[in-house]
C-alpha positions in Angstrom: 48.1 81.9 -183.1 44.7 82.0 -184.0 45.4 81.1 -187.9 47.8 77.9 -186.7 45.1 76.8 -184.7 42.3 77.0 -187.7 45.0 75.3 -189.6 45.4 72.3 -187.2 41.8 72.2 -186.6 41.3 71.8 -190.6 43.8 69.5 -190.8 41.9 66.9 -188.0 38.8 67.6 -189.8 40.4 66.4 -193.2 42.2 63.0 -191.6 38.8 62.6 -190.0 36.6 62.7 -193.3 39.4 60.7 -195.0 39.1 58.1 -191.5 35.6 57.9 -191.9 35.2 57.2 -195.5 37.9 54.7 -195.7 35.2 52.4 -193.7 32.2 53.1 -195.4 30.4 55.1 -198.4 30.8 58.6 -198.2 27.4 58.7 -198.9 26.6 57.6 -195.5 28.5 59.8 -193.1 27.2 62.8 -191.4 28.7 65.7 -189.8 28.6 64.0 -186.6 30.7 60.8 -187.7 33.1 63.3 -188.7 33.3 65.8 -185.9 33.4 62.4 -183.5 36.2 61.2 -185.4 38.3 64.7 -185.2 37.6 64.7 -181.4 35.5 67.7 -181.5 32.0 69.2 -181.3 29.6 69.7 -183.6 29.7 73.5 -182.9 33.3 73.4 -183.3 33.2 71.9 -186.2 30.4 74.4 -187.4 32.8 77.2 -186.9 35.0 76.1 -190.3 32.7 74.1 -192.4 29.3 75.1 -194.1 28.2 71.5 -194.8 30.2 67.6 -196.0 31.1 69.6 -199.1 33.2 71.6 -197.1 35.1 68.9 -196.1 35.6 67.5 -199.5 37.1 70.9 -200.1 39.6 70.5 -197.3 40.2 67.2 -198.9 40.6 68.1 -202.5 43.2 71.4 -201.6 45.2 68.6 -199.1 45.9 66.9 -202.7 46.2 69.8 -204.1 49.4 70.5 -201.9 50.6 67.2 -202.2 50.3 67.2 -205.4 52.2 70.4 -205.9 54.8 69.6 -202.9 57.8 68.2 -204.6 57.3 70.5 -208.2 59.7 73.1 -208.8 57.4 75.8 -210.7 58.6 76.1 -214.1 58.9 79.4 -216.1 56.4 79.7 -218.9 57.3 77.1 -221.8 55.8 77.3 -225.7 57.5 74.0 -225.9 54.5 71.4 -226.0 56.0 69.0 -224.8 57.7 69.8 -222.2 54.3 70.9 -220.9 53.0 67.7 -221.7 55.7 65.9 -219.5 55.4 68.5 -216.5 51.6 67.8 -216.7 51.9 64.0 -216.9 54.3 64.7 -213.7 52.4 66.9 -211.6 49.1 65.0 -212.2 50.5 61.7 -211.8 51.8 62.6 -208.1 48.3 63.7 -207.6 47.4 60.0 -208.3 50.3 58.7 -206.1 48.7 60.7 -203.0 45.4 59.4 -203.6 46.5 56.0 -203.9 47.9 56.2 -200.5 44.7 56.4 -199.2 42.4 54.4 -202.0 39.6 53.0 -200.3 38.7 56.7 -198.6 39.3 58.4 -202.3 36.9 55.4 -203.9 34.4 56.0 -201.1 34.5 60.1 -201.6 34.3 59.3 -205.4 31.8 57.0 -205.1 29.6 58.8 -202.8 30.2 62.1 -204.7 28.8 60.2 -208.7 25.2 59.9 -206.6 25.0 63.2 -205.5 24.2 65.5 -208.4 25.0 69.0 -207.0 27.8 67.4 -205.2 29.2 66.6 -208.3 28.9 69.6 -210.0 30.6 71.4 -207.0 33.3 69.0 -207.3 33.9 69.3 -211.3 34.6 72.9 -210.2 37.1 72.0 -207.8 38.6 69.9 -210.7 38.9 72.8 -213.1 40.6 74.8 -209.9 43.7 71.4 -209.9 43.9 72.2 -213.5 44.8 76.0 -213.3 47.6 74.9 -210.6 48.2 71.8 -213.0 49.3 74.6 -215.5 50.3 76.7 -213.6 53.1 74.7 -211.8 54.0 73.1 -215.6 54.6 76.4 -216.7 51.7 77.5 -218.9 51.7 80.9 -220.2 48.5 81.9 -219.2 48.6 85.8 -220.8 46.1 85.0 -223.5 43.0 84.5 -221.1 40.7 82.8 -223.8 43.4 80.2 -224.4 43.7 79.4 -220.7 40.0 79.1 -220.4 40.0 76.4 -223.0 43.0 74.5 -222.0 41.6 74.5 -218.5 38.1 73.0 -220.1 40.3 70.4 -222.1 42.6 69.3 -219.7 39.7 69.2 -216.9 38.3 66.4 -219.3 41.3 64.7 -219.4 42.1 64.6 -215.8 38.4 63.3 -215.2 39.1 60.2 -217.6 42.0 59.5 -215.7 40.4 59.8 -212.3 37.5 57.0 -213.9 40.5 55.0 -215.3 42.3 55.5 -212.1 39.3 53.9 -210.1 39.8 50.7 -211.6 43.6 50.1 -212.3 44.5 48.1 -209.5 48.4 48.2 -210.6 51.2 49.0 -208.2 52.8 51.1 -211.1 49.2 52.8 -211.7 50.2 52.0 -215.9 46.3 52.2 -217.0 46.2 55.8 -215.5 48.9 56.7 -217.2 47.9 55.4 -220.0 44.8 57.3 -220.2 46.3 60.5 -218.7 49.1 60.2 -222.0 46.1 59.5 -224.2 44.1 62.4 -223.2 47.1 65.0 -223.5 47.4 63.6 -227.4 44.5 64.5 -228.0 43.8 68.2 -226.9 47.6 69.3 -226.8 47.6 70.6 -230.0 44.6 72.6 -229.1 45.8 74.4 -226.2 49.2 75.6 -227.6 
């Protein structure tokens, strides 16, 4: 009772922090606009996050569901590409989710390029979306060294599609994509 309850509770405080920066900068809210906008207290809100980073977090692994949601987890491919097309997939409905809510994802982006340790806290949480990235496409990660390096390569990749993502206003989001196939051309070869 006590775990559905923490879940529910994390769950306002991620709608709020997406609320709130869908009407301003990111840079600009505090704790308190968030807590207000869950409905809660300030201690309450205490009692699951550390700091706004936190909330990010909560944020991030939302997408991260999302993301993974309607993938069927492949079994471990040496075909190339297929990878590459499970990838493209995968990431690309992590793109579709965000763009549901653009302005709060521009705003958390935004806010989060001005904020040096922010940012490097969030690159991690980038590298953590790639290992389910492969992981979901069906990566054979048994050679630890390799996975290490695809998750580098591919962490670069995604990042250049987030910055193309940003600015391709499209309904069919083809710039992303665009990028995202770009990028895979590049370091597929070496990550197999």
């Amino acid at each position: 009772m006590k775990a559905l309850m923490n879940e529910k509770l994390k769950d306002s405080i991620t709608e709020a922090g997406l609320a709130c920066a869908s009407n301003r900068s990111w840079l600009y809210i505090s704790l308190g606009d968030i807590a207000q906008k869950a409905d809660i207290d300030l201690a309450t809100l205490r009692c699951v996050i550390d700091d706004k980073f936190d909330v990010i977090k909560l944020i991030h692994n939302r997408l991260d569901r999302l993301m993974l949601s309607d993938i069927a987890e492949a079994k471990n491919t040496s075909d190339m590409s297929q990878l590459k097309d499970r990838m493209f997939d995968i990431i690309m409905a992590r793109f579709d989710a965000m763009n549901d809510n653009r302005a709060a994802y521009l705003s958390l982006l935004e806010g989060v390029k001005q904020d040096p340790t922010t940012w490097a806290r969030v690159t991690c949480l980038g590298r953590e979306t790639i290992r389910w990235v492969l992981s979901a496409a069906g990566y054979d990660a048994s050679r630890p060294m390799r996975f290490k390096i695809a998750i580098t390569l591919l962490s670069v990749v995604y990042l250049n599609a987030v910055r193309t993502w940003q600015s391709d206003e499209s309904s069919d989001l083809s710039a992303t994509m665009a990028s995202l196939d770009k990028g895979f051309d590049k370091v597929m070869s070496y990550i197999s």
